[in-house]
C-alpha positions as CSV (number, residue, x, y, z in Angstrom):
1,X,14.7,-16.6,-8.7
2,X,14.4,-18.9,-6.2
3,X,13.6,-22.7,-6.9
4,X,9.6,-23.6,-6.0
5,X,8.4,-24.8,-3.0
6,X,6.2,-28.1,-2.4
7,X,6.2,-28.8,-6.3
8,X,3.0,-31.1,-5.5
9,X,0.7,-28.6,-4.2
10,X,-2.2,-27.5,-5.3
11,X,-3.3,-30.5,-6.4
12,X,-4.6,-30.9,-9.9
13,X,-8.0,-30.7,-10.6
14,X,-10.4,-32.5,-13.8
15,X,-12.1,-30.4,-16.0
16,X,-15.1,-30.9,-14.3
17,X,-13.7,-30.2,-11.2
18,X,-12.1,-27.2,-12.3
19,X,-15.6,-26.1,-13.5
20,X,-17.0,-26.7,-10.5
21,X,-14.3,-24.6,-9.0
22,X,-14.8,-21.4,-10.8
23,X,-18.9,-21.6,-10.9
24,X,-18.7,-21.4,-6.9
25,X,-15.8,-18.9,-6.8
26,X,-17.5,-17.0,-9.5
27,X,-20.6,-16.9,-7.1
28,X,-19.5,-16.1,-4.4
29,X,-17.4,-13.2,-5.1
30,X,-19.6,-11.5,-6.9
31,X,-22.6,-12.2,-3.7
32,X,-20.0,-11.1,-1.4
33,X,-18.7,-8.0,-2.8
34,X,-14.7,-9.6,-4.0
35,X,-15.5,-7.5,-7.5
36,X,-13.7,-4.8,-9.1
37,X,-15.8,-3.1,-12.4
38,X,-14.6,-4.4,-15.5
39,X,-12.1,-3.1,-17.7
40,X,-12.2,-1.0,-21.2
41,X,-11.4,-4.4,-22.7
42,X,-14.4,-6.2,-21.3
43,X,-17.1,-3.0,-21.4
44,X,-16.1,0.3,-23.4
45,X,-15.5,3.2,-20.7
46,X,-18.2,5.8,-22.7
47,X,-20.7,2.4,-22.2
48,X,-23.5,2.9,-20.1
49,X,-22.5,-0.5,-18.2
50,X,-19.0,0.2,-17.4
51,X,-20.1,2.1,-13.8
52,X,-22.9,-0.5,-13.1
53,X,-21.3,-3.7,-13.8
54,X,-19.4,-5.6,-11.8
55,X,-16.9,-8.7,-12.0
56,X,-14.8,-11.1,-10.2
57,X,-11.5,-9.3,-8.9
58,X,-8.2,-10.7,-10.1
59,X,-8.0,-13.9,-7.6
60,X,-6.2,-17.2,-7.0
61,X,-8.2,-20.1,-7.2
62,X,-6.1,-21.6,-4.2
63,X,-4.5,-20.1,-1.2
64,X,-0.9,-19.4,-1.4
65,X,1.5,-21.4,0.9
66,X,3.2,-19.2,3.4
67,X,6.1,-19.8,6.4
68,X,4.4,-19.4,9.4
69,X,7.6,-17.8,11.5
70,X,8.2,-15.3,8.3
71,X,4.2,-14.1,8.8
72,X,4.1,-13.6,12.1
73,X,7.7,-12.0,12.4
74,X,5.8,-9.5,10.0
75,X,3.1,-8.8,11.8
76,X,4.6,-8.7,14.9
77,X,7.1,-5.8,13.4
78,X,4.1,-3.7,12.1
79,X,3.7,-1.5,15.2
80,X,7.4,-0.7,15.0
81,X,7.4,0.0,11.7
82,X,4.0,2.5,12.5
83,X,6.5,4.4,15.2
84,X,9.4,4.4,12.7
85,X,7.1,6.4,10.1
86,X,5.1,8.2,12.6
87,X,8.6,9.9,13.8
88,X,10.0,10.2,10.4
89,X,6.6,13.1,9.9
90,X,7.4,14.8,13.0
91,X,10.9,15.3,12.2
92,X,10.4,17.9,9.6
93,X,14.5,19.1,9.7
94,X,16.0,15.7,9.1
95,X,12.7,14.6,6.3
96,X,13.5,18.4,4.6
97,X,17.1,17.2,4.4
98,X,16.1,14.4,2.7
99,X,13.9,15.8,0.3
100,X,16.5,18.6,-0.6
101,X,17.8,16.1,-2.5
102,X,14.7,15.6,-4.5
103,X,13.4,18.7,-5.3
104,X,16.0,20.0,-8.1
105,X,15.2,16.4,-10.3
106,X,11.6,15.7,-9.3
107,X,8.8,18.5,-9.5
108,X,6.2,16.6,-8.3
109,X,8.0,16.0,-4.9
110,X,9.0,19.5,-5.1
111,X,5.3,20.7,-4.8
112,X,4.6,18.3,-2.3
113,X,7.0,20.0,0.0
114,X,5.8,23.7,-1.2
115,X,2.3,22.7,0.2
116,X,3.8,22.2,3.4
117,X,5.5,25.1,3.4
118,X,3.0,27.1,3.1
119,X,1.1,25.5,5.3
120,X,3.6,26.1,7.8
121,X,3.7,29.6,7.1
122,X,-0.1,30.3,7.7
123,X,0.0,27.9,10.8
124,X,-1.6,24.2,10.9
125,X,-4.5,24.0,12.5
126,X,-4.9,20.4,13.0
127,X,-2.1,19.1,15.0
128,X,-3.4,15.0,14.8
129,X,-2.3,12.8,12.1
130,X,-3.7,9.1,11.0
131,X,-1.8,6.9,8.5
132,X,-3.1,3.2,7.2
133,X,0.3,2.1,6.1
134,X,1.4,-0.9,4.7
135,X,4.6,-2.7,4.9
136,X,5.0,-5.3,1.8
137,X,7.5,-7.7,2.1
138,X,8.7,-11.0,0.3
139,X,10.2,-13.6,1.1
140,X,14.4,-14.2,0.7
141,X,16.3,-17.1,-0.4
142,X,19.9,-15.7,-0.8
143,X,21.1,-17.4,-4.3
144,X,24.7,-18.8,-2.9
145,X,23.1,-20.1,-0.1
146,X,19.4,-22.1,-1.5
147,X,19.0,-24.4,1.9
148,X,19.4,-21.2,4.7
149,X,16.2,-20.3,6.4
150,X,13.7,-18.5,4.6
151,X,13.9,-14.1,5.7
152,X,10.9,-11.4,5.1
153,X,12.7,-8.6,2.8
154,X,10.6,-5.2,2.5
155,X,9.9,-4.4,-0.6
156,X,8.2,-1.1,0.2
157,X,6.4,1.2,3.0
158,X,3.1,2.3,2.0
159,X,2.2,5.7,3.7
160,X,-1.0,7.2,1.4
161,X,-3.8,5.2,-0.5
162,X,-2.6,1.8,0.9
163,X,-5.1,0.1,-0.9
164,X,-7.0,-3.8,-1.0
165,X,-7.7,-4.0,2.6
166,X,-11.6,-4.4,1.9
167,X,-10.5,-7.2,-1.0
168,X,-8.0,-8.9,1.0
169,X,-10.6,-9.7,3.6
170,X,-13.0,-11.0,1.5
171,X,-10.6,-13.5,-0.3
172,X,-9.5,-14.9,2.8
173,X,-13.0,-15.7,3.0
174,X,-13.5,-16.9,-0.2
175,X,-10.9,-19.5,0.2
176,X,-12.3,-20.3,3.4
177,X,-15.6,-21.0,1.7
178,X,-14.0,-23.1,-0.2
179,X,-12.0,-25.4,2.0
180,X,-14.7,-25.9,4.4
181,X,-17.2,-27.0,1.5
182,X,-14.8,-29.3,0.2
183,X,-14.5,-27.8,-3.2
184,X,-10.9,-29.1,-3.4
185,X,-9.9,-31.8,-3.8
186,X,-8.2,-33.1,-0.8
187,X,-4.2,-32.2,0.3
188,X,-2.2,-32.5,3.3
189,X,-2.1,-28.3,3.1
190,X,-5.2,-27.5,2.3
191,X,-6.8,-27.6,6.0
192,X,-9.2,-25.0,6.8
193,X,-7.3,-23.7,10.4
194,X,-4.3,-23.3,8.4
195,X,-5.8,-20.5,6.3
196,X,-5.5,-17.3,8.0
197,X,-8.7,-14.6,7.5
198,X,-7.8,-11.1,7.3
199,X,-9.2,-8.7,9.7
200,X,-8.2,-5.9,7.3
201,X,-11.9,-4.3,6.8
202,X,-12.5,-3.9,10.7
203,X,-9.1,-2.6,11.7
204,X,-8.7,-0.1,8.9
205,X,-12.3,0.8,9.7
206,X,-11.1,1.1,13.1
207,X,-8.4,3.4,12.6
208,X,-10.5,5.6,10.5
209,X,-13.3,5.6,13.5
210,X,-10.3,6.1,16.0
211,X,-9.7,9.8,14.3
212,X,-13.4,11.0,13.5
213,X,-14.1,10.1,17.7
214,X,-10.4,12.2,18.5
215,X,-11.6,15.0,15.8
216,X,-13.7,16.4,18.8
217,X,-17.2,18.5,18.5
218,X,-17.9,20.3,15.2
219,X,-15.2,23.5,14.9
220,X,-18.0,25.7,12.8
221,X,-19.9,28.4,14.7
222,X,-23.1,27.0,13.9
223,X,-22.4,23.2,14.6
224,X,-22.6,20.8,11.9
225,X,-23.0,17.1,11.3
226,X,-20.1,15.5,11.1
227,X,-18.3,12.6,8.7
228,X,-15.4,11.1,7.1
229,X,-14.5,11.7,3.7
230,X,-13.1,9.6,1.2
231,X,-11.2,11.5,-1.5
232,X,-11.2,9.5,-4.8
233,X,-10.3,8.5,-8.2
234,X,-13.2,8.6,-10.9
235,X,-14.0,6.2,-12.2
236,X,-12.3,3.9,-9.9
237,X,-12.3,0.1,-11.2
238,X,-11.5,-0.9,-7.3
239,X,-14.2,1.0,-5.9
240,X,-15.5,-2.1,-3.8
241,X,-12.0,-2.5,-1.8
242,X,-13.2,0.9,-0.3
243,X,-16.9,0.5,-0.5
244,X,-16.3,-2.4,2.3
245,X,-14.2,-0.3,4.9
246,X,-17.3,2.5,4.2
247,X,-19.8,0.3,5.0
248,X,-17.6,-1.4,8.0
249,X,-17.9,2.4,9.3
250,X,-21.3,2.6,8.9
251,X,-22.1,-0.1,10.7
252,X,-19.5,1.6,13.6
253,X,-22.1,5.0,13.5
254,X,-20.4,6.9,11.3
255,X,-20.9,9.1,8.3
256,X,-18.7,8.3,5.3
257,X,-18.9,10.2,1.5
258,X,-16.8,9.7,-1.5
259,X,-15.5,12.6,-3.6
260,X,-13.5,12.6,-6.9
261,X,-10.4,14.4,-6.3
262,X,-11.1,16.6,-9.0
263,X,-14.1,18.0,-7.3
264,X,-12.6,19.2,-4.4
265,X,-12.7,22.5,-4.3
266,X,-16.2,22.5,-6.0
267,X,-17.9,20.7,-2.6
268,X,-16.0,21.5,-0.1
269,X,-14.9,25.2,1.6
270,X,-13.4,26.2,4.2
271,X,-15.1,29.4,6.0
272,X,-12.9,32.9,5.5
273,X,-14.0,34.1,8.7
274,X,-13.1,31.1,10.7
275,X,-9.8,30.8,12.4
276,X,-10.2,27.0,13.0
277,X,-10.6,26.2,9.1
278,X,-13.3,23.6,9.4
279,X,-13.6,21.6,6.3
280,X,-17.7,21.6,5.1
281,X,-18.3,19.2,2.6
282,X,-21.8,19.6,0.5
283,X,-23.2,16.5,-1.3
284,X,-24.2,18.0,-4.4
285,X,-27.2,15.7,-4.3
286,X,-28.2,17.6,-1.3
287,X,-26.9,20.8,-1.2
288,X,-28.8,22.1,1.5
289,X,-27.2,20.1,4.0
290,X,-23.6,20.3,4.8
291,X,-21.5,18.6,7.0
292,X,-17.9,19.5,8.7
293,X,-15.4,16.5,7.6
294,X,-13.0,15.0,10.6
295,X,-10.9,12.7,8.5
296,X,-9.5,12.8,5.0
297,X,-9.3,9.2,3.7
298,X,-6.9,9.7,0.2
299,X,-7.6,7.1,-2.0
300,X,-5.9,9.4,-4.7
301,X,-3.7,12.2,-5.2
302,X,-0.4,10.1,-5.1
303,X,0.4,10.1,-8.8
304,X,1.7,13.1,-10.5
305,X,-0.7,12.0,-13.2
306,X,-3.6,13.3,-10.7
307,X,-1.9,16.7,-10.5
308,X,-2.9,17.8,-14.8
309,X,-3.2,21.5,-13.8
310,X,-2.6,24.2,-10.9
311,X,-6.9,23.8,-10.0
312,X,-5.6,20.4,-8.3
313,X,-2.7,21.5,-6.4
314,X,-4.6,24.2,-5.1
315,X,-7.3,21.5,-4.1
316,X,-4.4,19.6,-2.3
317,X,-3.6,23.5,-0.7
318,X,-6.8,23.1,0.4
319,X,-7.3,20.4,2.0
320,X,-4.3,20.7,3.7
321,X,-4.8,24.2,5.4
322,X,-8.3,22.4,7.0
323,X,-8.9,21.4,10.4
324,X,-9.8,17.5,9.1
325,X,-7.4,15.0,10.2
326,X,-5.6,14.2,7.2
327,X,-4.6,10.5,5.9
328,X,-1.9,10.9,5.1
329,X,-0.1,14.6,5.8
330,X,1.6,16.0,3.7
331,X,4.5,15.1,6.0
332,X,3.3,11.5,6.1
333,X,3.1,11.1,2.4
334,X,6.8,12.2,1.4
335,X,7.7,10.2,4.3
336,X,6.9,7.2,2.5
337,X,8.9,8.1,-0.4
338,X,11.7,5.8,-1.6
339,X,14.3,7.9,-1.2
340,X,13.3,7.7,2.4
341,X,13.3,3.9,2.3
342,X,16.6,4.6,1.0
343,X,18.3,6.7,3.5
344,X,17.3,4.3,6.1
345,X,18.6,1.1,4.3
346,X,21.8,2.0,2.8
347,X,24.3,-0.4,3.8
348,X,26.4,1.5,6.8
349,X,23.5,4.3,7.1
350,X,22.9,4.9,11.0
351,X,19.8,7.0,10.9
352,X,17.7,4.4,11.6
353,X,18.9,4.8,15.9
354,X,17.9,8.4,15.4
355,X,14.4,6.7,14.8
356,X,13.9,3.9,16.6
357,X,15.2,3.6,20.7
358,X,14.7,0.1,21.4
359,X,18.0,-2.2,20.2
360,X,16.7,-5.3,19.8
361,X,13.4,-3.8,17.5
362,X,15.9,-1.9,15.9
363,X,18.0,-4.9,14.8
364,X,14.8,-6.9,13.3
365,X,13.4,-4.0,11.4
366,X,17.2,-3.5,9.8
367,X,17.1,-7.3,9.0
368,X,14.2,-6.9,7.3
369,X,15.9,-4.3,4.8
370,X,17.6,-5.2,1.6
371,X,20.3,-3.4,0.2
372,X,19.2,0.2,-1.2
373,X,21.6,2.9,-2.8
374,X,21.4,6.3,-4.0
375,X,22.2,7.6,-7.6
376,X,23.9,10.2,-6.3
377,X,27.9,11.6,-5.7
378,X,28.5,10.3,-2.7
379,X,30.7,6.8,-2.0
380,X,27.5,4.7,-2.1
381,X,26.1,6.3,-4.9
382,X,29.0,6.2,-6.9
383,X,29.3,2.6,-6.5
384,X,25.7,2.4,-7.5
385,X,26.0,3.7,-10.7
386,X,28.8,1.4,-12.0
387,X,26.5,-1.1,-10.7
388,X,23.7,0.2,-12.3
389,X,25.3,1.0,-15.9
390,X,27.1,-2.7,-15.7
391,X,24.5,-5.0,-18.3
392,X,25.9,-8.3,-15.8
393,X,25.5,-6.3,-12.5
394,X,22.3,-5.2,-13.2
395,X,20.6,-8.2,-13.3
396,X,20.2,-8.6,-9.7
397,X,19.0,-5.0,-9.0
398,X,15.7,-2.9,-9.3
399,X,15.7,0.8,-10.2
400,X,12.9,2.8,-8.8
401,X,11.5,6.1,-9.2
402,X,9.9,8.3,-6.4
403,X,6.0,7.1,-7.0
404,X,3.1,5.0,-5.9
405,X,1.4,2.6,-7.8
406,X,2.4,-0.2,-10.1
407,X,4.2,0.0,-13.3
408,X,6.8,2.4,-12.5
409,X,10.2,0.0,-11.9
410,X,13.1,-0.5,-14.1
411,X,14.5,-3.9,-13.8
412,X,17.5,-5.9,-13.9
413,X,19.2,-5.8,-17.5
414,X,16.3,-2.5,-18.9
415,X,18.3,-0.6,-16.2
416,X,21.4,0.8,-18.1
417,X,19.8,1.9,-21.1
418,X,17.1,3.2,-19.3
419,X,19.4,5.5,-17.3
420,X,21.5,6.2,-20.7
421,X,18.3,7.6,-22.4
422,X,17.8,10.0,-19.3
423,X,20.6,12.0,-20.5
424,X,21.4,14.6,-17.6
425,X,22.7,12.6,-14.8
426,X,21.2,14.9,-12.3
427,X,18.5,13.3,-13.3
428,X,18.9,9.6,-11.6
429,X,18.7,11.1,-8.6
430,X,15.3,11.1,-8.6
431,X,15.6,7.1,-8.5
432,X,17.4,4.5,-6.0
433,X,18.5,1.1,-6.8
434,X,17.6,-1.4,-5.0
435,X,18.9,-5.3,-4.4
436,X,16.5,-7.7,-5.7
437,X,14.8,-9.5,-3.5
438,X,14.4,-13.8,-4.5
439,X,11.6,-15.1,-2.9
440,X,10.8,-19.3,-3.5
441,X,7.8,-20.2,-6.0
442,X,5.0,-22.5,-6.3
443,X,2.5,-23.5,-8.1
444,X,-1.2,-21.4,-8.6
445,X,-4.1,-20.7,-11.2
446,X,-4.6,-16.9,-11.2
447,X,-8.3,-16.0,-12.5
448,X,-8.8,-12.7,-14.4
449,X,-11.7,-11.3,-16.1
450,X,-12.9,-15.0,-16.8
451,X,-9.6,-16.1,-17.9
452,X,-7.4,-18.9,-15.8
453,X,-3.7,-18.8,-16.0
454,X,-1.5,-21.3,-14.5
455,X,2.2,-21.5,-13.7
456,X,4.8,-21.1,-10.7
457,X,4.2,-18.3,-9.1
458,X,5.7,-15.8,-6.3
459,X,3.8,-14.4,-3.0
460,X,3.8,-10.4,-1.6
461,X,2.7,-10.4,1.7
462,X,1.8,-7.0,3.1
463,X,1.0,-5.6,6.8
464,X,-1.5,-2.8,7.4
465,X,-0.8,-1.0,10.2
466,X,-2.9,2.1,11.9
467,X,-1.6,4.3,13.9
468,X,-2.9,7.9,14.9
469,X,-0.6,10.5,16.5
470,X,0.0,14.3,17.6
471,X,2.9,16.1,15.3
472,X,3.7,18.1,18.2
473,X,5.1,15.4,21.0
474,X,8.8,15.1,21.0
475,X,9.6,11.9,22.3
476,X,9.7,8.1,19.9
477,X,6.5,7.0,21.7
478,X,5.0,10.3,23.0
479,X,2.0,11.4,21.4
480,X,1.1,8.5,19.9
481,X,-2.6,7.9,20.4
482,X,-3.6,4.6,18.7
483,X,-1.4,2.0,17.3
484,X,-1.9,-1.3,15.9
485,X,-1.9,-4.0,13.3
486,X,-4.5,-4.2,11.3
487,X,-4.5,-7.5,8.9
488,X,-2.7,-8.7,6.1
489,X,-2.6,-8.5,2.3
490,X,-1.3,-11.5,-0.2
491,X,-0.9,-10.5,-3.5
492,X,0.5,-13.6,-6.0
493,X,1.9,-12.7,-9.8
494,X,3.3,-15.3,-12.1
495,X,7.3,-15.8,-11.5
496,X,8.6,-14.4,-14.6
497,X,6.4,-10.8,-14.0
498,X,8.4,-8.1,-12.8
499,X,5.4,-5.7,-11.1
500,X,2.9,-7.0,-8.7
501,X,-0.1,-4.4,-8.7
502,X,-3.2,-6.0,-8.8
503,X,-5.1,-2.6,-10.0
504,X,-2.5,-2.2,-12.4
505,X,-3.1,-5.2,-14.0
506,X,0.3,-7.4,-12.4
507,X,-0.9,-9.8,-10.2
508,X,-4.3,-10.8,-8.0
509,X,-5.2,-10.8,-4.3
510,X,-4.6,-13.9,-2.3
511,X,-4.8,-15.4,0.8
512,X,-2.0,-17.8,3.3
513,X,-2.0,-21.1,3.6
514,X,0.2,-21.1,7.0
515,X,2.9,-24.2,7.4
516,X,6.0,-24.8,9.2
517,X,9.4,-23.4,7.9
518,X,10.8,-26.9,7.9
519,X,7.9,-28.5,5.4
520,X,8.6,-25.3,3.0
521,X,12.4,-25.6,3.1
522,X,11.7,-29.7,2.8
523,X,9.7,-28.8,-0.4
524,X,12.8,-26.4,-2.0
């Protein structure tokens, strides 16, 4: 790890300050919707209260320091990184290749790709895809070299359920509300124009209206109503992150529902005798009103935990065989995939050119890359796996399976055992490893569930991106109907934690306190 930055900031605060602090941030994130429900440990899950209660979401009591070049080289890369995905779907040869290699070790992946393939065989219907992605990076000090200028790393590319856009919005504003009513005390960083605000709710919103307006005029042959459906987890703890981008397309003239995945197939249908397979959707609170759905929002179905029995594969059949506009594809979800991330970053791999037309965009999205091997038999992964089963080597390395959500890495020294107890080696390749990445930390107070920890600290930053597009155009930037960034997402976990999910129970949302590479690298 990195040594901290600007070891005097935030400044320290009296208890009574510090009480002051939390009543108002307390306050105002529960008036203003920055709320997740509380956990089993605060309310039992059978409890009456558990779906009505609400509390303070996992948060920093300051903003986060941030190098203004690294942010805005981030944001500025999110529209390639959009195409980069977008033409990684379309390509359904070179993605199949590259899921070939997944399918023998990793069953879940394996019926991911069936779906499609059956799919294919019947003939898609809808030929318009929308993702939300989100790029995550961190920021890199190499180890050797402590002084060099600061470089954005990817961590990951997000392509299904890219979640926290509603509560990185609203922390941004709680830290505003904060710096402008003087409820710090005062520092030289802590200036209200250097805090940046999110505009996650309204472009994500955005995207999502983009597709329901391209979805065209109902499809059924007696015309319907038409909306946007969320597909969901129940219960869902984070169920105001999405509540906000719901009510952001309300307010845009649009209809938007929520549905448990596991009820799919009970409210929703797709009529026999209609060749366009319109997707009807009937609230079961009003069952004699249906509506046709444009857009499929997934806010679940990405974990193979979701996926108990063959009802909810079939659901996912289902969904996919409709004329909705799906977010994500099929396609678009194995395209975010790590061995996919891993393909493309390999040191020596040249399939990023196959991707990506433009040299110079091409050589700042491959900077942005650490270094990312298979588990495989080939040169790379062969050197990989002495790496990986080496107890000294390991320690600067990350082993990661094919899955979304926090909880699921194998780090540094847990790596060769944890390979060891897998027994077959077919077996690892269902995992890459991946170069750590060693961003700088500071100082922060991370509130959650009433409970203030403080310590040194490390920043992900992460870029939503929306971008809507037609599977069947051939050319890098052909058929690409709406592209653009669409805010930003700081999530801060204390130094010495390995995961950074803030659902998962890792880390909490943040916002950027923006300053000049040279004050940050002054501070190291």
């Amino acid at each position: 790890m990195a040594a901290s930055i600007y070891p005097d900031y935030p400044p320290d605060l009296t208890p009574e300050h510090r009480k002051y602090l939390l009543s108002t941030l307390n306050d105002w994130s529960i008036a203003n919707g920055l709320a997740v429900r509380p956990s089993s440990g605060l309310v039992a899950e059978d409890s009456a209260f558990s779906s009505v209660l609400a509390v303070t979401a996992p948060v920093t009591l300051f903003p986060s320091l941030f190098p203004k070049n690294s942010f805005n080289h981030a944001r500025v890369l999110q529209q390639a990184y959009n195409t980069l995905y977008v033409a990684i779907s379309r390509n359904e040869e070179w993605l199949g290749e590259v899921i070939q290699e997944l399918v023998e070790v990793d069953d879940f992946i394996a019926q991911l790709w069936e779906i499609h393939l059956a799919v294919k065989k019947e003939g898609y219907v809808q030929d318009l895809s929308l993702g939300l992605f989100r790029s995550d990076y961190m920021i890199h000090v190499y180890p050797s070299t402590p002084t060099s200028t600061f470089q954005i790393k990817q961590v990951e590319f997000n392509t299904i359920a890219s979640s926290f856009g509603g509560l990185s919005r609203q922390v941004s504003l709680l830290h505003r509300h904060l710096l402008s009513n003087k409820c710090y005390p005062e520092h030289t960083c802590l200036i209200p124009h250097y805090q940046q605000i999110s505009s996650s709710i309204e472009q994500l919103a955005e995207g999502l209206s983009t597709a329901h307006l391209r979805y065209g005029d109902s499809k059924s042959s007696t015309p319907l109503p038409l909306c946007i459906l969320f597909v969901v987890q129940s219960p869902e703890r984070n169920i105001f992150d999405q509540r906000h981008i719901e009510y952001q397309l309300q307010t845009l003239g649009h209809t938007a529902f929520r549905l448990p995945f596991d009820l799919i197939t009970t409210h929703t249908s797709i009529p026999a005798s209609n060749t366009s397979r319109p997707l009807i959707y009937t609230p079961s609170y009003s069952p004699s009103i249906c509506y046709e759905v444009t857009t499929l929002y997934f806010r679940a179905g990405y974990s193979p935990d979701e996926y108990t029995n063959s009802a909810a594969w079939s659901a996912r059949l289902h969904l996919e065989r409709s004329a909705a506009i799906k977010c994500p594809s099929i396609l678009t979800h194995l395209a975010g995939s790590k061995k996919v991330q891993q393909v493309l970053a390999t040191p020596g791999s040249r399939h990023l050119e196959r991707f990506l037309n433009n040299p110079d965009i091409l050589d700042h999205v491959r900077k942005t890359f650490s270094a990312i091997y298979p588990l495989d038999d080939s040169p790379a992964g062969k050197e990989a796996k002495i790496i990986a089963l080496d107890p000294e080597r390991s320690k600067g390395y990350v082993l990661k399976p094919q899955r979304e959500g926090g909880g699921n890495n194998i780090y540094r020294g847990n790596i060769p055992p944890f390979l060891k107890s897998l027994g077959d080696e077919r077996k690892w390749r269902g995992y890459i490893l991946m170069e750590l990445i060693e961003p700088p930390a500071q100082r922060n107070s991370i509130l959650r569930e009433g409970v203030v920890k403080t310590g040194e600290m490390i920043c992900e930053l992460g870029i939503y991106g929306t971008c809507l597009w037609s599977h069947g155009a051939v050319g890098v930037d052909e058929g690409i109907l709406h592209n653009s960034e669409a805010g930003y997402l700081l999530r801060t976990k204390g130094r010495e934690s390995e995961e950074g999910g803030v659902a998962a129970g890792f880390g909490a949302v943040d916002s950027v306190l923006l300053i000049d590479t040279d004050e940050m690298e002054a501070g190291k």
